[in-house]
N, C-alpha and C positions, 0 to 999 in steps of 0.2 A: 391629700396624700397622708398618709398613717407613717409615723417616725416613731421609730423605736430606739433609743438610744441604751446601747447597754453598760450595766455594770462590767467593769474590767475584773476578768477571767485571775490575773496575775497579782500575786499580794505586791509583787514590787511595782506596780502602777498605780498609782494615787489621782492621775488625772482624769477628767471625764469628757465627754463629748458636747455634752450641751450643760447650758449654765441657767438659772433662771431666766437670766436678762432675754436668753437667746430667745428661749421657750416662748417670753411672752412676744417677741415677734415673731416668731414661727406661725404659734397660734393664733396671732392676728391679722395673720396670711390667711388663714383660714382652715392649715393644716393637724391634724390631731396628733398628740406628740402625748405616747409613753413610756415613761420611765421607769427603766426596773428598780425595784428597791435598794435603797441604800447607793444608789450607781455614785453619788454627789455627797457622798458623807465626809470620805476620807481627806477631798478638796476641800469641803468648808459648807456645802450646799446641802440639810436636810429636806428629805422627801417633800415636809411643809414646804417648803419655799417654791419647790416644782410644783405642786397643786395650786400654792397662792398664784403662781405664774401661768397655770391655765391647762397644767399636763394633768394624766392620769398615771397612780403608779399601780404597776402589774409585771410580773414576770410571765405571764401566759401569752403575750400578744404576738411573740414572735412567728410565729405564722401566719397573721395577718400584716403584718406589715410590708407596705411596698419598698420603704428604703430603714436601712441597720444603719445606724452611727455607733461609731467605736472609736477608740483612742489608737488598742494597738489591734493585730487583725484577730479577728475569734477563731475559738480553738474551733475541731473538726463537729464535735459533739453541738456546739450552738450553729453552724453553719444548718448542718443537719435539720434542722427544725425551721429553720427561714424557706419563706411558700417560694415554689420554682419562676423564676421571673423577676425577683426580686432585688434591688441593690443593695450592696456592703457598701460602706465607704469610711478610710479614716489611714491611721499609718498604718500600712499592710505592708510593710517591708519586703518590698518587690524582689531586694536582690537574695534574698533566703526563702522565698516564695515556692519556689518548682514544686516541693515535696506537697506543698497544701492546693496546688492549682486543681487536681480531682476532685476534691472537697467542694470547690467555687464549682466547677464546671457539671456537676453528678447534681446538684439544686439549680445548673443554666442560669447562675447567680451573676448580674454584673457588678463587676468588685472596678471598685475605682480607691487610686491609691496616690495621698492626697501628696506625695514624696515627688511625684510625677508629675504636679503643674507645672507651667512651663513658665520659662522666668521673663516674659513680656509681660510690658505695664497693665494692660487687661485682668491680670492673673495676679497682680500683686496683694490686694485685699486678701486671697483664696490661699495664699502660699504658707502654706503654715512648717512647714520645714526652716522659711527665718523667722518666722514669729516663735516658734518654740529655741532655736538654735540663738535666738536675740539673749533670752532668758535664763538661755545655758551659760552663753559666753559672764553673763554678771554672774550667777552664782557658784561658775568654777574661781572667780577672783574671792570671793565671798568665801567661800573653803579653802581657799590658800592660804587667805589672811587667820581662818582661825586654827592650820595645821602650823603655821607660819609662828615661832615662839616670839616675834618681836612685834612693835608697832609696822605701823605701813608709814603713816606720814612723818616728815624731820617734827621732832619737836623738843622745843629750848626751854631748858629750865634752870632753876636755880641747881640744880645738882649735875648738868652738864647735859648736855645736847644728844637727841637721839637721833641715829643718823636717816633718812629713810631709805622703806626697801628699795632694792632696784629687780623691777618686774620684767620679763622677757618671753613675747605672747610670739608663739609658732603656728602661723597660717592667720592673716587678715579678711576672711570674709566676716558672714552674718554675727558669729560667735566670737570672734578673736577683735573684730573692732569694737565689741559692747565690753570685752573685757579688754581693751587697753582707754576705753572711756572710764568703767570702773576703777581699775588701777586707777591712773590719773585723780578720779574724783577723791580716792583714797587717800592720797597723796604720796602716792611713788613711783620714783623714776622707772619709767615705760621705757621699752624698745622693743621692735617688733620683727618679723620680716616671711613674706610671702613669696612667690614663685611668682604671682600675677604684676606685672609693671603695673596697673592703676590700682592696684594697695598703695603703694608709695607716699602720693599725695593724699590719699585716706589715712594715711595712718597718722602722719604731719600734722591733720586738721583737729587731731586728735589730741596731738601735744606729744606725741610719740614718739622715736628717733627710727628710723626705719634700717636697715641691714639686711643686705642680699647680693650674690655674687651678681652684676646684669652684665649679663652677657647678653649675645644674638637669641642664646635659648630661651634665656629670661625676657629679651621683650614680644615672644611669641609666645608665650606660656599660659594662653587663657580661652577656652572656648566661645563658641559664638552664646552657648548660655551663661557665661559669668562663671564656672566652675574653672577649676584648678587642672590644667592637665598633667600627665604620668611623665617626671620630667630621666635625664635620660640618665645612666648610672655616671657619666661623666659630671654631670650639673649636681650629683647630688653630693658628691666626692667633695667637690669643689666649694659646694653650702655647706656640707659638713665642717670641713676644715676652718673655713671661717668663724660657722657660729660652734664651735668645740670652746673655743678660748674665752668667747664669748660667756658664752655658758654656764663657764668653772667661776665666773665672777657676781651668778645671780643667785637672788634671794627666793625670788619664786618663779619658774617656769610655766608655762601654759601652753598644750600643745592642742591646737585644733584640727589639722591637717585629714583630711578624706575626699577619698577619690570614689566618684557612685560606681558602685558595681567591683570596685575591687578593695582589697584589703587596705588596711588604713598602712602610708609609707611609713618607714622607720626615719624617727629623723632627732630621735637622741641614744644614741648606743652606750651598753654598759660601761664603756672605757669612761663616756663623757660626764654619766655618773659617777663613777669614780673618781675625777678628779675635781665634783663638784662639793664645798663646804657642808662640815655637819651644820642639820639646822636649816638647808635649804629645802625647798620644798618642790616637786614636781607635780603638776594635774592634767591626766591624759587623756582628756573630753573626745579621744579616737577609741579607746579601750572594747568598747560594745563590738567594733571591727578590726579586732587585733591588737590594737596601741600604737600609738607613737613612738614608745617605749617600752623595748623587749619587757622589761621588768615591772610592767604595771601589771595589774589582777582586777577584770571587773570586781566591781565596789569592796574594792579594799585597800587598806593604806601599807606599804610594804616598807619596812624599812630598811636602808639600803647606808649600812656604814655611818648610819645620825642624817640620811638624805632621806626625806618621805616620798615617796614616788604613789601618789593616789591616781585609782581607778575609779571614775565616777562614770555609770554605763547611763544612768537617766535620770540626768540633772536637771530636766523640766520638770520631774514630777516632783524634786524638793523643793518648789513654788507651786503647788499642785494648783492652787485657788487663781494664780495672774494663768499659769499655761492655759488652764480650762477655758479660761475666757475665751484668750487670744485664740485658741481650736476652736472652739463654738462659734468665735466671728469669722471666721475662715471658712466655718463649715455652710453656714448662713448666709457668706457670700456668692457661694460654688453653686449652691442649691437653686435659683432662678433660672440655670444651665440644662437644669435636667427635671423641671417642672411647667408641664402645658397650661395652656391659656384658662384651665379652669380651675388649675392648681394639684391637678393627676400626678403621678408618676409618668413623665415622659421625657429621656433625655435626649438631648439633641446631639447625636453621632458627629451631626456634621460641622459643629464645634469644636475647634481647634484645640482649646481645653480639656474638653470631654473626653478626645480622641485620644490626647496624649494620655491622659489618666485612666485609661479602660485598659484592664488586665485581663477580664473574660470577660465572653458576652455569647450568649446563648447554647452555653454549654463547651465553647469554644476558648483556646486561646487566643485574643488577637493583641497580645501587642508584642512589638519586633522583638523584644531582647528577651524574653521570655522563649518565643519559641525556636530562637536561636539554641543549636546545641542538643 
């Protein structure tokens, strides 16, 4: 199979698809693996190091290739030039997709969109939505701490005692439990609270203090894949009110909260800013899908009365060099799915994986939510 992995289209994308390490198991699969120039610079990876690892670098191949790797999905103008039959695959951000699906379907391109594996153990290696969201959750506490004008941990000295902060992480999955482990490591007082009942003892294990109204809605409040369900305007009145008070007494906020396919919920309102200290710090790791808070602005830090309230829209790629890995192993894993017995282009539909991750496929839409609507 011929792999093309391409340079990212987008100056705000610093990650890549494939990393040396990958390349040299790719090609020792036995597959040929080109790289367009400079794809691996901005992560840390020169060209040298993808040729010492076994690739060739060209921007001309893309016509010949059976499968594109990408980080985010390619513009209309590189689709264009991939041979008909061919696969896309990488974060193609399905729920903003519609407008680009001619583009996939006009080249009978199979676009596979890696946001789409399914959260069974099988799929876990492949899942790169927590492998990038792992790396989010640490380095939104990382920018808290350095928008944040005080230390993080208590510390004693002879000139009198620094108090430490106290951090308060909104939404415990992939991202919100790596950042109340960071806090913690930091050393500051953690409290967290999610919608899903088995956050609770995760967040505990964590050193955490957890907070959430539980009610009958709250211990139903979790899909059969582990995502967060749309909880009802009474439950959310109700978590509001709780964590408002909560709130007005933290150092640094962290809101993780998103729901796939719809707009990220509000779950800090202006009021709540307002009554929270100058010098506190907000980070809206939802911003890219509206925000958590009215008052965030993808990638920019707003200042709200001495309150920072930051928008960070793609906080994997300010670890461009760890994210690329961790996609490149993800992508490395996915790939034996959709490669025949003599190492061709051949994926297997009938793959549960496969299935869930196919957005077009010979010209066609097939997958349900997409052609919903």
């Amino acid at each position: 199979m011929k792999i093309v992995v391409l340079k990212e289209r987008s100056s705000e994308e610093s990650r890549v698809a494939a990393v040396p390490e990958t390349v040299k198991k790719l090609a020792g699969a036995g597959h040929t693996l080109v790289i367009e120039p400079g794809a691996g610079l901005v992560a840390g990876f020169p060209d040298a190091a993808y040729e010492e690892a076994g690739a060739q670098i060209s921007d001309k191949e893309l016509g010949n290739a059976d499968l594109v790797m990408g980080v985010r999905r390619p513009p209309a103008e590189v689709l264009s030039q991939v041979k008909e039959g061919a696969g896309v695959i990488g974060l193609l951000e399905p729920h903003s997709i519609k407008d680009s699906l001619g583009d996939f379907n006009a080249r009978k391109l199979l676009a596979l969109s890696m946001e789409y594996t399914p959260r069974i153990t099988r799929a876990q290696s492949m899942d790169a939505l927590s492998s990038q969201s792992n790396l989010a959750g640490y380095r939104a506490v990382i920018e808290g701490a350095a928008l944040y004008g005080r230390a993080m941990p208590m510390m004693m000295t002879a000139a009198g005692t620094v108090a430490p902060a106290k951090v308060f992480v909104m939404g415990a999955g992939v991202a919100g439990l790596q950042a109340i482990a960071t806090a913690r490591r930091l050393g500051a007082i953690v409290t967290a609270t999610d919608v899903r009942p088995a956050a609770k003892e995760q967040v505990a294990s964590l050193g955490g203090k957890f907070i959430a109204v539980e009610d009958e809605e709250f211990k139903a409040a979790e899909t059969a894949g582990g995502y967060a369900k749309q909880m009802s305007e009474e439950y959310q009145k109700k978590q509001a009110e709780l964590t408002a008070s909560h709130i007005a007494k933290q150092d640094i906020v962290i809101t993780t909260a998103l729901i796939p396919g719809r707009p990220a919920p509000t779950l800090i309102s202006e009021e709540m800013v307002a009554n929270m200290k100058p010098g506190a710090v907000i980070v809206d790791m939802a911003v890219a899908m509206g925000g958590n808070c009215p008052l965030s602005k993808p990638d920019e830090v707003v200042d709200v009365n001495g309150v920072k309230v930051a928008g960070f829209s793609n906080l994997p790629a300010r670890l461009a060099a760890d994210s690329s890995s961790l996609l490149a192993k993800n992508l490395v894993s996915f790939l034996p799915l959709i490669t025949g017995e003599n190492g061709e282009f051949a994926p297997n539909f009938d793959d549960e994986i496969v299935a869930a991750m196919t957005l077009t496929r010979d010209g066609e839409t097939v997958h349900a939510t997409l052609k919903e609507g």
